[in-house]
Every structure is written in C-alpha cells, then in structure tokens.
C-alpha positions in Angstrom: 105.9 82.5 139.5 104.1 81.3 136.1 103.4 83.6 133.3 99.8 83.0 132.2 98.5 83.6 128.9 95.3 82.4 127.1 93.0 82.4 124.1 89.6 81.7 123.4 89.2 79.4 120.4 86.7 81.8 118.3 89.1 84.5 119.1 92.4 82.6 117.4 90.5 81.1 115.2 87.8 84.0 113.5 85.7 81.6 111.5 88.8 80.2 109.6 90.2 83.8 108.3 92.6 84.6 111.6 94.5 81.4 112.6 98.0 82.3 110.8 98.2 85.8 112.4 96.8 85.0 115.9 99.2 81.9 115.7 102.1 84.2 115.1 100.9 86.4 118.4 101.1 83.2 120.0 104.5 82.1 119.1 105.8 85.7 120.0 104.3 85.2 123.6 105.6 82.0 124.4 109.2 82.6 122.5 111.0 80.5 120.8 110.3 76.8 120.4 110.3 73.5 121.6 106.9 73.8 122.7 105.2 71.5 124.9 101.5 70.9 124.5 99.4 69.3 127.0 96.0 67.2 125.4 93.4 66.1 128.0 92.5 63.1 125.3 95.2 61.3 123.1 92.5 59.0 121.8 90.6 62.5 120.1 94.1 64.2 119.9 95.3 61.3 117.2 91.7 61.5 115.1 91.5 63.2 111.7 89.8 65.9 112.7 91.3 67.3 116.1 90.4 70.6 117.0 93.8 70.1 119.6 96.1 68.3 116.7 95.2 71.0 114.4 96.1 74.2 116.7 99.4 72.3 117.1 100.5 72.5 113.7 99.7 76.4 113.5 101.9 77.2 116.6 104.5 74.5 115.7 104.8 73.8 112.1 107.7 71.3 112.3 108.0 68.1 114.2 110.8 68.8 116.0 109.4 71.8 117.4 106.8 70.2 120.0 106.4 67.7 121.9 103.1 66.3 122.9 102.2 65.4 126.3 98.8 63.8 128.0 97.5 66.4 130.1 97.0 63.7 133.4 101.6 63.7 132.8 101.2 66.9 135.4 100.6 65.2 137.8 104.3 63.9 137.5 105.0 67.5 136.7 103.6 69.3 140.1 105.6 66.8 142.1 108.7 67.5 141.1 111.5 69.5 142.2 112.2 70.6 138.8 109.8 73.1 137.2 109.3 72.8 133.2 111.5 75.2 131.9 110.1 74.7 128.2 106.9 76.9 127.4 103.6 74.7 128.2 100.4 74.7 125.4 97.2 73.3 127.2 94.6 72.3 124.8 90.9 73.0 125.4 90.8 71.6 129.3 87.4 71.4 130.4 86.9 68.6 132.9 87.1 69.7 136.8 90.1 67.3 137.5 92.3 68.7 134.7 91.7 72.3 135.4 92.5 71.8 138.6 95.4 69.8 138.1 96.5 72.9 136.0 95.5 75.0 138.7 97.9 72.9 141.0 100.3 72.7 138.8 100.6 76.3 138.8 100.2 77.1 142.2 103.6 75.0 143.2 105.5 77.1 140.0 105.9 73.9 138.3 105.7 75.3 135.3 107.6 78.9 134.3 105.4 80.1 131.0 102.0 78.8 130.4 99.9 79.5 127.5 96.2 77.9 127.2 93.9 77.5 124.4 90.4 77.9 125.6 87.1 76.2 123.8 84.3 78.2 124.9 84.3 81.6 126.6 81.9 80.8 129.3 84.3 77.4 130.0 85.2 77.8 134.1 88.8 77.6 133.0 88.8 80.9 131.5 87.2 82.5 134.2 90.2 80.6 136.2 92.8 82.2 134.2 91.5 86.1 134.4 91.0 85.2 138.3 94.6 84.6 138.3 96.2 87.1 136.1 96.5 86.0 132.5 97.0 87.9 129.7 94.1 87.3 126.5 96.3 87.5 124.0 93.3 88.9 121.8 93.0 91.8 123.6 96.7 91.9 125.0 95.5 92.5 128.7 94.4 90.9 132.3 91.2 91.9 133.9 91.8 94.3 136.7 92.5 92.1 140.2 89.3 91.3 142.4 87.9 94.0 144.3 89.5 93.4 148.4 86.3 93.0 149.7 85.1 90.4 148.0 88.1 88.4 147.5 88.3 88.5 151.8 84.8 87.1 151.3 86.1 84.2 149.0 88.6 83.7 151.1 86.2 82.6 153.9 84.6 80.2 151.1 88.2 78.3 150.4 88.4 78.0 154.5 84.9 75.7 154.0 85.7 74.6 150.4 87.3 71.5 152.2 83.7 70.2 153.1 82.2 71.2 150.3 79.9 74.5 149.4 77.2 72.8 148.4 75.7 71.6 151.6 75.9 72.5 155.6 78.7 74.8 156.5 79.6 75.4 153.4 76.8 76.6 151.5 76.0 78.9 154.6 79.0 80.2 154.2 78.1 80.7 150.6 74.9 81.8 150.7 75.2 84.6 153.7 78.0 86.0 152.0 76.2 86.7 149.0 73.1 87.8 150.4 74.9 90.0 152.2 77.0 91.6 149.6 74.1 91.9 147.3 72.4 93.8 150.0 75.0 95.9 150.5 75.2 96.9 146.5 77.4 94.2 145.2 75.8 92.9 141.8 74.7 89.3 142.1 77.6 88.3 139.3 79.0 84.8 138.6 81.8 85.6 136.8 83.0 88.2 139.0 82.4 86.1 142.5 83.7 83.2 140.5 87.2 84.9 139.0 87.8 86.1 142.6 87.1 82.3 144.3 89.7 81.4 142.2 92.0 83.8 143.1 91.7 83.3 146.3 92.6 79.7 145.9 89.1 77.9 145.2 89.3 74.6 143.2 87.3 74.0 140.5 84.8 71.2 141.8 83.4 74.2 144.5 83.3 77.0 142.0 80.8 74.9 140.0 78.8 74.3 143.3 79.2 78.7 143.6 77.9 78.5 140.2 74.9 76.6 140.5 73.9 78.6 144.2 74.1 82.0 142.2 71.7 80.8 139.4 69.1 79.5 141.9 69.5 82.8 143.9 69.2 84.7 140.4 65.8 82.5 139.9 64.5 83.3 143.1 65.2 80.7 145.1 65.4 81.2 148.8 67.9 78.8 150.5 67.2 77.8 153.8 70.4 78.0 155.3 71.9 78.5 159.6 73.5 81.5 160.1 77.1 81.4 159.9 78.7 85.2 160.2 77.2 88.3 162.1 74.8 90.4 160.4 77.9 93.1 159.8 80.0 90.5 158.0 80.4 93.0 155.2 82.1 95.5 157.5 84.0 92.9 159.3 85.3 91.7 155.6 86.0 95.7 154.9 88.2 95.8 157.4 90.4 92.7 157.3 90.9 94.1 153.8 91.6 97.5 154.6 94.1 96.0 157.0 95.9 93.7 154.8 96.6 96.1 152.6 
C-alpha cells in the first residue's frame, strides 16, 4: 500500500510568495530525508532555469539529501521485489507513458510514500491522484471515493480498455454508459467519470480517449454506436454495487 500525496504547482508556489512554507508542509509529509526525485527530462532538469531543479532545492536544500533519478528508472523499480523504501518526489509528469508507469508503479506497491508535484490543475495526473486517494497537501484532504455506481460502470470500461475506448466495443461501451447515466440524473462530468476510471484501474492512454468522447457528447455530437448493455444497465450496475458492498 502507497501513501499518495500531491501538489499543484500554483498552489506550492503562490506567485513566488509561498514556496518556503509550502516546501516545509512538504518535507513534514514525506519525513525525514534522503529524498528521491523522479524527472521525466534530465536534458530540461540540468538547464538554468528548471522548474523540476528548482522545486528540488526547496524540499532538499543540501546535496546529500536527494538523489535524482530519470523518471523512465521505474520501470526497473515496478519490477522488482524490493519496494523503495526511501520517500519518492515525481516532478511535473505529464506524458501518458510516465503517468502510467507511475500508475503501475503504484499499483504493484513498489513504492511505500509517494509525493507528486503537479504542473497544471487540469493535467490528467492530478485527476489520477484524487481517483486514487491522495492527499492535496494545500488543502490537507482526498476527494471523497467515487460514487459505487459509477465506479461499477468504469469498471465495465477497464474490461474493454484492452481494445481500446475509442473505437468498436470500446467506445460502445463508453458511450451507452454515459448516455445512460446522464439520463438517469448523473451530470455529464469529466473529471468525475475520469477520477473514478482511474480508480477502477483505467490507464491513462483510455482516459484521454473518455476525455475527448465526453467533450464531443458535451458539444452535441451524437455517436453512432451498437448497443452493447440492456436498456436497464443502470439498475443492473446498482445492483452489482449494492452487492459488493
């Protein structure tokens, strides 16, 4: 089991005037040092002006307090039998094959405390992390879990995720669901289907497919897809949850 924490770059950093203190909230999270920070880029990571290299130096002001790691070394990571025991800093991931190299990473417990530092609040691994359970350090709490309903719906997406959502089975599955929870007084949300895909077990490369499917549905766009569930799937779904709880 991974602790998860995060926080959203404007958030830590408050137009230059909060770094010191939020770094300090940080540091009191993760416990004492060395750190180990993950960068998805060691070419940007070594430049004058990183963004990643200058967030390490507020969490760990000496050199012998971090060690810094390219974020593609988890790979190495996940397959090990040992999990890092060592608190993990990932900095600003945002390509699909890192986050969900993270989100493996995680899901095998090869890591036991993991903090990330998140560039943009609508960035999908944010929405990833709250799906999941972490803690925003900014506000010191975790979104409440998914509703059971849905996340039985999302569940049948990550059954199709492995041919993709964006086409055939998939985006049936996809677009009935939707359509039918929306009908049935579920708001037509991204963020809220997309935080319960993930924690249900959705990889990144098909929550950006869920993405784009919501917008065009949002716009208006009427998807011609084949029926993949009853007409009642929404009472089937209640069901199944009300039974696995």
């Amino acid at each position: 089991m991974t602790d998860l924490a995060y926080m959203v770059r404007e958030d830590w950093g408050q137009r230059g005037t909060a770094m010191s203190q939020q770094s300090a909230v940080i540091r009191e999270w993760l416990g004492g040092p060395p750190y180990v920070f993950a960068t998805p880029d060691r070419g940007k990571y070594q430049s004058d002006n990183s963004a990643d290299r200058e967030f390490v130096k507020y969490i760990a002001h000496a050199a012998d307090e971090r060690r810094v790691i390219d974020l593609s070394d988890l790979d190495e990571l996940r397959n090990s039998d040992k999990p890092l025991t060592r608190p993990l800093i990932v900095l600003h991931p945002y390509k699909e094959q890192d986050c969900d190299l993270l989100r493996e990473t995680v899901t095998v417990g090869s890591v036991t405390r993991l903090f990330v530092i998140v560039w943009s609040p609508r960035d999908l691994v944010r929405i990833w992390l709250d799906g999941v359970g972490a803690v925003n350090l900014h506000t010191q709490a975790a979104l409440a879990v998914p509703d059971a309903v849905q996340f039985e719906a999302a569940m049948c997406w990550v059954d199709e995720q492995y041919n993709g959502l964006s086409s055939g089975n998939g985006k049936a599955a996809v677009v009935q669901i939707l359509r039918a929870f929306t009908a049935a007084g579920y708001p037509l949300d991204a963020d809220t289907w997309l935080r319960t895909f993930f924690a249900a077990g959705g990889e990144f490369h098909e929550a950006a497919k869920i993405a784009k499917l919501i917008k065009e549905m949002q716009g208006g766009t009427q998807h011609r897809v084949k029926p993949r569930y009853r007409n009642d799937i929404v009472d089937v779904l209640r069901e199944r949850a009300s039974e696995r709880t």
